[in-house]
C-alpha positions in Angstrom: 158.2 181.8 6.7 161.0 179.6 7.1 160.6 176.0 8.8 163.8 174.4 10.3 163.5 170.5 10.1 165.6 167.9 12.0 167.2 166.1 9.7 166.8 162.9 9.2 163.2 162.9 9.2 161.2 160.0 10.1 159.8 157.7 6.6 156.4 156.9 6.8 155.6 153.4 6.0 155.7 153.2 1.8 152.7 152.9 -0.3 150.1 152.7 2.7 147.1 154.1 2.3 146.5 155.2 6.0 150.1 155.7 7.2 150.8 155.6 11.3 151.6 158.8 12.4 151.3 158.7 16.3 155.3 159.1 17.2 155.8 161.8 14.6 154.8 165.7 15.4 157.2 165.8 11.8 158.0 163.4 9.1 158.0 162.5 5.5 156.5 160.1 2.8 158.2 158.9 -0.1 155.8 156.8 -2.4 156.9 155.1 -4.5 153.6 153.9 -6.8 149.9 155.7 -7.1 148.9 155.3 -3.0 145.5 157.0 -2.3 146.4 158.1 1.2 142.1 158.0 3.5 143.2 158.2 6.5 146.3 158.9 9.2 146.2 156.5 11.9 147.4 157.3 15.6 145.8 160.3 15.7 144.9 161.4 19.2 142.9 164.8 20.3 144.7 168.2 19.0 147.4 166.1 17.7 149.3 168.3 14.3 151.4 166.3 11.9 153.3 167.9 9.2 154.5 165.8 6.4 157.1 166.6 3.9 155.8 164.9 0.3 159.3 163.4 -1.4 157.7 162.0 -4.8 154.5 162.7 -7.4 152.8 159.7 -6.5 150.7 160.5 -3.1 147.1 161.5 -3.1 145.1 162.2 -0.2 142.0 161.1 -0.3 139.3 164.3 0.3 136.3 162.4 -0.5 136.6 159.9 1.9 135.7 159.9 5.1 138.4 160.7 7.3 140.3 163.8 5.6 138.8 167.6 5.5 139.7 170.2 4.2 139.4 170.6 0.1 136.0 169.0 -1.6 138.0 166.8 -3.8 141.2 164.4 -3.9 144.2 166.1 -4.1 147.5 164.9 -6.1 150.4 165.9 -4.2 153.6 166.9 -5.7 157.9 166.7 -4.3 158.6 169.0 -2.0 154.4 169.6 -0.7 154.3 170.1 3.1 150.7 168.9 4.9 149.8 169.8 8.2 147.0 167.4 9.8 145.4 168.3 13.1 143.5 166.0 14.6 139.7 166.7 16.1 136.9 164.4 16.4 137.9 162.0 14.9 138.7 163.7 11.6 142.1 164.7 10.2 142.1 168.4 8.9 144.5 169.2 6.3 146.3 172.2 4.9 148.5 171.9 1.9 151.2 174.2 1.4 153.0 174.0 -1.6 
């Protein structure tokens, strides 16, 4: 399927490992060193996020406590899209690539 983004999209703060996405249902992060990414912050009940991955240098961090969703740390690669919902406290992550 085909996603239609509004252009520009929102930059999440650079090189922070628990970017704030509370004002964002859509944005994207550009890294530009190694960030190890544990946790969104502004999440709120059923809140979704998706994030559009601009560079090689973002991981998110699996084994952690805040992110679900694959049993180990996952490098993420230009042109990735994650979707984070938000439940309980925990961030649950899909990776489409």
């Amino acid at each position: 399927a085909t996603r239609c983004w509004n252009w520009p999209l929102p930059l999440l703060t650079v090189n922070s490992t628990t970017p704030n996405v509370q004002s964002y249902p859509r944005a994207r992060i550009n890294n530009t060193a190694a960030t190890l990414i544990s946790n969104f912050l502004g999440g709120q009940y059923d809140k979704t996020v998706e994030i559009l991955v601009q560079d090689g240098n973002t991981t998110l961090d699996f084994t952690g406590a805040s992110l679900r969703g694959y049993g180990a740390d996952q490098l993420l690669t230009a042109g990735t899209l994650v979707v984070a919902r938000y439940y309980n406290g925990l961030w649950y992550c899909t990776i489409i690539a």
